[in-house]
N, C-alpha and C positions, 0 to 999 in steps of 0.2 A: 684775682691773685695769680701768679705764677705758679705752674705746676710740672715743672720743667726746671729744676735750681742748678748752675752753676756753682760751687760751692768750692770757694779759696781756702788755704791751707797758707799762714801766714809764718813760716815755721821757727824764727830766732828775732826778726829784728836789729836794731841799732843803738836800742837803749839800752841803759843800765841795770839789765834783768838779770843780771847770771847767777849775783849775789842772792839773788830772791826765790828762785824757785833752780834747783839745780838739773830740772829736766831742758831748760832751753841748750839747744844745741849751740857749740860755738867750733870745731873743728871743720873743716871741709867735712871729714868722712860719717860726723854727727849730723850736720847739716841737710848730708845727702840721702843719709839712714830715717829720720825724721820724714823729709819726703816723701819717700818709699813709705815709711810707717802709716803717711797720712792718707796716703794712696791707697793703698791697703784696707784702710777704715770707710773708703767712701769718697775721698775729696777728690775733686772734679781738676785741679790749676791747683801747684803752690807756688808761694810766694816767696823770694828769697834776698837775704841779705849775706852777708860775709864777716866771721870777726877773725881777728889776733888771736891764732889757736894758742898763745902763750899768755895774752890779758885778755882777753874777750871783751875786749874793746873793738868799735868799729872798723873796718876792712876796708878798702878798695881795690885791693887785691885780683888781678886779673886772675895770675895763679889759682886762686882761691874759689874764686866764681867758673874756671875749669874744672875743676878738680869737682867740684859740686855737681856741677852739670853729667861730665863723664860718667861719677858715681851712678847717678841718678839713667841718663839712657842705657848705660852698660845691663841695667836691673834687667829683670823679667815681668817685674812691674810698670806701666804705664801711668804718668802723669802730664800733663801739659802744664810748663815750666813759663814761670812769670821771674825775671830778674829786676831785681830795683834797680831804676836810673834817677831817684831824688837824691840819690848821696852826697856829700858836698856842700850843704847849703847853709849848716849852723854856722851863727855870729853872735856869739857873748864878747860885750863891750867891754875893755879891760879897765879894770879896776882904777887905777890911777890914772888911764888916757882913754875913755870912755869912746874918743873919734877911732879909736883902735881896735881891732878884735883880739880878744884876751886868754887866756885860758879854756879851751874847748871848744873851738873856733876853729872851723874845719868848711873851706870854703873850694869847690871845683868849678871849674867852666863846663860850657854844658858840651864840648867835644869828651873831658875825661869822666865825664858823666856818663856818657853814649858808649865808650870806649869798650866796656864788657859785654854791650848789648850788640855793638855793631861788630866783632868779634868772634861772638857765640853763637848768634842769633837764635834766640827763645824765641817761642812761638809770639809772647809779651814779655811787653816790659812795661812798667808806671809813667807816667810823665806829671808831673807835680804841676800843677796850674794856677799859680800864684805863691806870694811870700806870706808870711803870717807869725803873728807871734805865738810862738810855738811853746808855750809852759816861759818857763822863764829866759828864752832862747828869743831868736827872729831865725824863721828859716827862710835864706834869699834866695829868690827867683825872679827877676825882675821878666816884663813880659820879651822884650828882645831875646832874651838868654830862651826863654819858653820859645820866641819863633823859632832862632835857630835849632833847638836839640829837637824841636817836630821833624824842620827838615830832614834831621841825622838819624831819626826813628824810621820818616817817611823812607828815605834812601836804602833804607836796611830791610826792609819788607817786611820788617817786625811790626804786630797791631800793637798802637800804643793804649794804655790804662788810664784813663784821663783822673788822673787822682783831684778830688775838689775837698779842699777843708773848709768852706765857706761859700756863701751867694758870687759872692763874686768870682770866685774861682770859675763857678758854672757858664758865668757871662764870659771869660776870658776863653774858656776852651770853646763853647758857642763860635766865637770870633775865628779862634785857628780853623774851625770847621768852614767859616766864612771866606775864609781866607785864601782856602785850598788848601790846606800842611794835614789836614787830617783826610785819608782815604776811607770808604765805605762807610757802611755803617758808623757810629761812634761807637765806645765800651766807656763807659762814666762809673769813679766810684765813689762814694758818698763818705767821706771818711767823717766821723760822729763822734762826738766828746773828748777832741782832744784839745785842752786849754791854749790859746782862746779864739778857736773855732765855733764850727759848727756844734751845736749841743746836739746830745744821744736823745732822742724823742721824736714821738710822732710830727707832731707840728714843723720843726726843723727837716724831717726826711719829705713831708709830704711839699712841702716851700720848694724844696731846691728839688724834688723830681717835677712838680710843677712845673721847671723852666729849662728841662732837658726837651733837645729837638725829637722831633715824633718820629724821627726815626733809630733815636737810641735805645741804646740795649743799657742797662745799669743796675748796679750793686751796691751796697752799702753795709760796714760794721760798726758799732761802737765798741768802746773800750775798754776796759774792767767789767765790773758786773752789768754794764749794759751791753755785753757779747749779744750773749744769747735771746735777751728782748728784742738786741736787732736787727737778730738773722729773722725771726718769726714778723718782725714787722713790714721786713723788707719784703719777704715772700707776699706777706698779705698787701700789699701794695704792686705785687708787681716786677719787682727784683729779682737779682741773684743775691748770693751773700757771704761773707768771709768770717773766719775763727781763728785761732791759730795764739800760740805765746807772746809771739809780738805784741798781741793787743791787750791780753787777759792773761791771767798766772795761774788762776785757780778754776776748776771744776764745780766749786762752790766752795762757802765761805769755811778758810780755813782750811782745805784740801787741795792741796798744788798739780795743778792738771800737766798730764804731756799734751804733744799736738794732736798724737792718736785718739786720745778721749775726748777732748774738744770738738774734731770731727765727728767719733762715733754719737754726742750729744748734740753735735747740730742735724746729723744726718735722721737721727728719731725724731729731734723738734719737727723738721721739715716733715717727715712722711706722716707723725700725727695729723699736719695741718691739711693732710691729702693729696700732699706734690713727692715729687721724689728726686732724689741727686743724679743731675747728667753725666753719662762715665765721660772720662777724656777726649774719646772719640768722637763721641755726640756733639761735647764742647768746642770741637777743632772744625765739624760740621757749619753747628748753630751760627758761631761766630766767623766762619771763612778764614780761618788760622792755619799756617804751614805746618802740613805734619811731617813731623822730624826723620821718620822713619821711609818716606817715600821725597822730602827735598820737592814737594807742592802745596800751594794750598787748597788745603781740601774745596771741590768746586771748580779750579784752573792751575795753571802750571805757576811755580814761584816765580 
């Protein structure tokens, strides 16, 4: 087991949660607070997306992923900041021209994808490794579009998050590592139960860490009430692991969690199991990440 957790803080998301649990963050200044809040509680990295501070609808908002960021190092709290770079990728076929994308169809290239990370530069950022039908969605990514936005991760000195929703995703990011486009170490994360992916279970996490190279580092969450089984599963395999509203709403059944208890509940899970959560620092250490506050990466110069 891993005794030594990384532990993400995934704190708003992309989806249609706002309606459902009213602690997800949707302003920049909530977004950033959340952070901090989750920081506070223990988490190691958050995770971040951006909405429409007037619908809380999906962002790509450069403004918006500044204003986030600033929030957040301005603090007196310390966390190592992950920005999302899958934005972009949903394709619902239109109703009446099905070869068309329809209502809710929100497609970027992978330069406007990069654009807030090559920008900002966070320590990370995600790099989505493969397309998939995504719930009743296709989210696109074809593998070219994946070469190039490694290069534009690579070039930015930002360590990218090799996001996998399936076997095959694992093969595809294997290949950029083959390739050259991924430096050092990898960071792999095992994204679990989301339709129609990878399933949240042992057997699915233990398959696809099975075919991670022996020199990756890797995480893994699922989604609703399979959070918290697999933050505890991941650690006992070997992982780090992620929590956070994006993925889960509730605390338990029937009780709508913030981000802050989500972490303070995986941070107990984990030290029950006899491991403990790495602070930030550790985190910027372990994985050779640019720390923000000295403009190197810890270990050599950026």
């Amino acid at each position: 087991m891993n005794r030594h957790v990384i532990l993400t803080c995934a704190v708003t998301g992309a989806g249609d949660t706002t309606a459902k649990n009213p602690h997800v963050p949707v302003t920049p200044q909530q977004i950033a607070g959340d952070c901090i809040a989750a920081a506070k509680a223990g988490a190691s990295v958050a995770h971040i997306h951006v909405r429409d501070p007037e619908t809380g609808a999906v962002s790509h908002s450069l403004n918006h992923f500044r204003e986030v960021m600033e929030r957040v190092r301005e603090a007196d709290t310390d966390i190592v900041m992950n920005i999302t770079a899958g934005g972009g990728g949903d394709w619902i076929p239109d109703a009446e021209d099905p070869t068309r994308g329809g209502p809710g169809t929100d497609i970027q290239t992978p330069s406007e994808r990069h654009a807030p990370v090559g920008e900002l530069l966070p320590e990370l950022c995600t790099l989505d490794c493969g397309s998939l039908n995504f719930g009743d969605m296709v989210y696109v990514n074809p593998a070219d579009w994946l070469r190039e936005h490694a290069r534009l991760v690579r070039a930015a000195g930002v360590k990218p998050e090799l996001e996998c929703f399936d076997l095959g995703h694992v093969w595809f990011a294997r290949q950029l590592q083959q390739e050259g486009l991924i430096d050092g170490d990898p960071l792999y994360q095992l994204c679990l139960g989301i339709p129609w992916g990878a399933e949240a279970d042992t057997e699915t996490m233990l398959a696809m860490r099975h075919k991670l190279p022996e020199n990756a580092q890797w995480a893994a969450f699922g989604i609703g009430r399979q959070q918290m089984p697999m933050v505890a599963q991941a650690v006992l395999l070997g992982g780090h692991a992620r929590v956070g509203l994006e993925d889960n709403l509730y605390l338990k059944k029937g009780v709508l969690a913030t981000n802050a208890q989500l972490v303070e509940h995986a941070t107990g899970l984990i030290e029950n199991l006899g491991a403990r959560v790495m602070t930030p620092a550790e985190t910027r250490a372990h994985l050779a990440l640019r720390d923000p506050n000295t403009a190197k990466v810890m270990g050599g110069e950026a």
